[in-house]
C-alpha positions as CSV (number, residue, x, y, z in Angstrom):
1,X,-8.4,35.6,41.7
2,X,-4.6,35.5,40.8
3,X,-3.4,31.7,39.7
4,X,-0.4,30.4,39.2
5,X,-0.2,26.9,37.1
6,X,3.1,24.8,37.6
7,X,2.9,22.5,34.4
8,X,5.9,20.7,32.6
9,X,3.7,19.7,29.1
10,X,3.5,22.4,27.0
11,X,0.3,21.6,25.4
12,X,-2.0,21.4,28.7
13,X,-0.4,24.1,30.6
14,X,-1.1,26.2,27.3
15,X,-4.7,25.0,27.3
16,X,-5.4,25.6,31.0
17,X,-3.4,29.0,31.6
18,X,-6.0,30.0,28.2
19,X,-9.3,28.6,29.9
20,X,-8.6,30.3,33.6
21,X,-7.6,33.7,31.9
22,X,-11.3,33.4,29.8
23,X,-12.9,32.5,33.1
24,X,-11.8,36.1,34.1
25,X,-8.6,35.0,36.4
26,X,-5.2,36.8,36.1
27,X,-3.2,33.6,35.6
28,X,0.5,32.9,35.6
29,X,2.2,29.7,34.6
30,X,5.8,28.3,35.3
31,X,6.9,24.9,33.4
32,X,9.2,23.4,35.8
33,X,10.3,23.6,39.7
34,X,12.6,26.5,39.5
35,X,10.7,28.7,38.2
36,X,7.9,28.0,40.4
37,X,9.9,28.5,43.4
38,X,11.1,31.4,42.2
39,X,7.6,33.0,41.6
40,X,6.2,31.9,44.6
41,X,8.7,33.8,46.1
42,X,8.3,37.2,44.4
43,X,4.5,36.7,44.0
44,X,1.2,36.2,46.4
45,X,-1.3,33.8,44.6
46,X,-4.5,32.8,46.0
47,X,-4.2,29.7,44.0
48,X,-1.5,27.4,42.6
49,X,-2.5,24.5,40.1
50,X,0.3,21.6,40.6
51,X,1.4,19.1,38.9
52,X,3.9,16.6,40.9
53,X,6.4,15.3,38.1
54,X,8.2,18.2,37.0
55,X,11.8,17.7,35.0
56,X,13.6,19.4,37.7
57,X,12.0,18.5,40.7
58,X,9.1,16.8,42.9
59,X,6.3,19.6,42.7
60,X,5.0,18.3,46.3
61,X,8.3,19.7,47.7
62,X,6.8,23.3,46.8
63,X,4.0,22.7,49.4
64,X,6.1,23.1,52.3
65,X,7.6,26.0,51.2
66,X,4.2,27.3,50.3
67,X,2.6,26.4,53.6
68,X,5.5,28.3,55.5
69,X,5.8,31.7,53.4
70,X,2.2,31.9,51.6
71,X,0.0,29.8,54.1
72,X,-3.4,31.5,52.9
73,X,-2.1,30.6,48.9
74,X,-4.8,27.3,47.8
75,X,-3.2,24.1,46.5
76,X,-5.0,22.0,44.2
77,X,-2.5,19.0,42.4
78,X,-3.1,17.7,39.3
79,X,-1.3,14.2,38.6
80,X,-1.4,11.4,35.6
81,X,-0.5,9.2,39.0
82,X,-4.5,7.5,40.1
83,X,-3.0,5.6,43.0
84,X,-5.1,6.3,46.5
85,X,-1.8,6.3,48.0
86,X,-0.4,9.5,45.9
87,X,-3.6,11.3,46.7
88,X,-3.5,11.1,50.2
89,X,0.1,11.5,50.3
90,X,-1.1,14.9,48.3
91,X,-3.4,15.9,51.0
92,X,-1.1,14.9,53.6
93,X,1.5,17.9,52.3
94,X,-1.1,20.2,52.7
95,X,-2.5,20.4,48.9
96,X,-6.8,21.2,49.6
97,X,-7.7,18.8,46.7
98,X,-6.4,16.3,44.0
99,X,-7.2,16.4,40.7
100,X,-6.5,13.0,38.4
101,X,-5.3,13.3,34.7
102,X,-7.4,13.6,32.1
103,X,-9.7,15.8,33.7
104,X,-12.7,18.0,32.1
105,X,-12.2,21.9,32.4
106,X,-15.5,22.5,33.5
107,X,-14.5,19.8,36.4
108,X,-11.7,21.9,37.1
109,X,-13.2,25.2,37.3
110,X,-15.4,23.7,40.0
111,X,-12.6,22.8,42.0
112,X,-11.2,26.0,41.6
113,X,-14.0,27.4,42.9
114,X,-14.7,25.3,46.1
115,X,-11.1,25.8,46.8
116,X,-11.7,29.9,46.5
117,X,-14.8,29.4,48.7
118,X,-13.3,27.7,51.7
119,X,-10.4,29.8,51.5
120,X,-12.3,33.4,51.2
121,X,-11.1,35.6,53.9
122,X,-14.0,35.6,55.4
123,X,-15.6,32.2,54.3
124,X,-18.4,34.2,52.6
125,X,-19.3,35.6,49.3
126,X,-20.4,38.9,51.0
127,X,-18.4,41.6,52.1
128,X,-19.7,44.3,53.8
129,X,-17.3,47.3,55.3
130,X,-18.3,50.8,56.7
131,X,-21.3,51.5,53.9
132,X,-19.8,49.4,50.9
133,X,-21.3,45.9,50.6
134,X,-19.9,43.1,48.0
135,X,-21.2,40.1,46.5
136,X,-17.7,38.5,44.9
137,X,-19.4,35.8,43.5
138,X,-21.4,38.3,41.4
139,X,-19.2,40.9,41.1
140,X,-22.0,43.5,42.3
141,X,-21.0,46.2,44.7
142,X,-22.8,48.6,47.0
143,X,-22.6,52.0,48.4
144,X,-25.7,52.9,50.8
145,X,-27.4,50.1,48.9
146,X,-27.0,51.9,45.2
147,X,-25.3,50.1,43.1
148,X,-21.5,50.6,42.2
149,X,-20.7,50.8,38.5
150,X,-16.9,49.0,38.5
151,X,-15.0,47.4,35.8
152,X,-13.3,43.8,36.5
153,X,-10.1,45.9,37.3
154,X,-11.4,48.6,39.5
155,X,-13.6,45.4,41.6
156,X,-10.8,43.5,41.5
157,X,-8.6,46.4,43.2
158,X,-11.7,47.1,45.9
159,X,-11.2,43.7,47.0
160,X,-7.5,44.0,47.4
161,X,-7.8,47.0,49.3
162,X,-10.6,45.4,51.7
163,X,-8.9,42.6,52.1
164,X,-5.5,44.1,53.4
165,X,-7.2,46.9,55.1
166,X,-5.0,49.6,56.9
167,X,-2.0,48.2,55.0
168,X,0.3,50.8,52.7
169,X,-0.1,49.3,49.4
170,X,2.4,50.3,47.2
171,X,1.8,51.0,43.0
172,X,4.0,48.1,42.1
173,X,2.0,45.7,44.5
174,X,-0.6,46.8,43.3
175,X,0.0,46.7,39.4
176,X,1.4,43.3,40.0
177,X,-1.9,41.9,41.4
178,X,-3.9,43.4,38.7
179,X,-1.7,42.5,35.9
180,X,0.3,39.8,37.3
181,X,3.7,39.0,34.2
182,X,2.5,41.7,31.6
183,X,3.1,44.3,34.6
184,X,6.4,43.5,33.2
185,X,5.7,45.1,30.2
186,X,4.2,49.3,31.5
187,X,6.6,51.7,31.4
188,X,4.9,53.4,34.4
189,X,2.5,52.6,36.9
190,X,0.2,55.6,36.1
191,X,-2.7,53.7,35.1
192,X,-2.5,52.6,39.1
193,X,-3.8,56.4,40.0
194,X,-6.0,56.5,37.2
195,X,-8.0,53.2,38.6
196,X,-7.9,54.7,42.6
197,X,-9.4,57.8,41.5
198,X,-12.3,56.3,39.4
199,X,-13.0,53.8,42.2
200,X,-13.4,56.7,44.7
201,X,-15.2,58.7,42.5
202,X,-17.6,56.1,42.1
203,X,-17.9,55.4,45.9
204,X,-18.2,59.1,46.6
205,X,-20.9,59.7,43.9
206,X,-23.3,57.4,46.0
207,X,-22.7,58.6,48.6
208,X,-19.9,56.9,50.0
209,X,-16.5,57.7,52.2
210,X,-13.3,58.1,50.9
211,X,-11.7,55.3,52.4
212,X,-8.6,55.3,50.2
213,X,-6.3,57.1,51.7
214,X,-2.4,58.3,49.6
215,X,0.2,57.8,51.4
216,X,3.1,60.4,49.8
217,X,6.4,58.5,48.8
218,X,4.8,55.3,49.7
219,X,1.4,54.2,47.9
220,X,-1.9,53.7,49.6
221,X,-3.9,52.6,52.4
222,X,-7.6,51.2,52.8
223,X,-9.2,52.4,56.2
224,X,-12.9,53.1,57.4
225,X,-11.4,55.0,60.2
């Protein structure tokens, strides 16, 4: 999952950007409104961790924006204010859930997670397309029920492709959702290629389709057709 945390004190946004990375997240991090608008813009996140008093700006005004360009992107605030009328005025943006400063991590990564389950595309932890079954939760996948040998990454990209199926992905969209800021940071996007052709090695190996097709000049395209 790709996260985005929009946090003005260094200290915590330090701490949690450190804690959802370990938990095996690509996470990003912007300290004030600005720069959360602007990535927000650029970028598609599946979730962004918000806190409401930024220096620049009222963070709840992001969920509007959010709502209206990124409406399958989770919102879950996190607020020093414990008033039940800032909560529900929280929910009322559009936010999924409210988180009240100080807060355990461990509480945290729950709500992450119940946020990621509602939200899943499919509102399950199992996948299954043409003969490749998934279990995100476990990160265990299956071709012809034997078992796929993936890295983090190369799971990580199968999902991507399955869940924007018979869509041209191209090798900066796609670096950019593996690697998220450091993408920043290649001087080519050849490690892109070297990831497609281990994950349809694997798939073939079992047994399996090649369901990724290149498209020349443009990127590549997930279809069981």
């Amino acid at each position: 999952m790709k996260i985005l945390v929009v946090e003005d004190e260094r200290p915590l946004l330090e701490s949690l950007v450190e804690f959802i990375s370990k938990t095996g997240h690509i996470c990003e991090q912007a300290d004030n409104f600005k720069i959360a608008l602007l990535k927000i813009d650029l970028y598609q996140y599946d979730l962004i961790i918000l806190d409401v008093g930024l220096p620049d700006g009222n963070g709840l005004n992001l969920i509007p924006i959010l709502k209206s360009t990124r409406p399958d992107t989770g919102i879950l605030i996190i607020s020093a204010r414990t008033s039940l009328d800032d909560k529900v005025n929280g929910l009322e943006f559009g936010a999924d859930d409210y988180l009240t400063k100080p807060f355990h991590l461990a509480e945290l990564n729950a709500r992450i997670r119940a946020i990621y389950r509602r939200r899943n595309a499919t509102g399950r932890s199992f996948l299954e397309i043409g003969d490749i079954h998934l279990y995100q939760d476990e990160y265990q996948a299956y071709v012809q029920d034997q078992p796929l040998s993936l890295t983090r990454k190369e799971f990580d990209l199968l999902i991507f492709f399955i869940n924007n199926q018979n869509r041209v992905l191209t090798k900066e969209s796609i670096a950019e959702h593996l690697w998220g800021d450091h993408m920043d940071l290649s001087d080519s996007f050849d490690f892109v290629y070297t990831y497609i052709k281990n994950i349809r090695k694997k798939i073939q190996e079992q047994g399996g389709k090649d369901y990724i097709k290149t498209i020349y000049g443009l990127g590549y395209k997930f279809s069981v057709e």
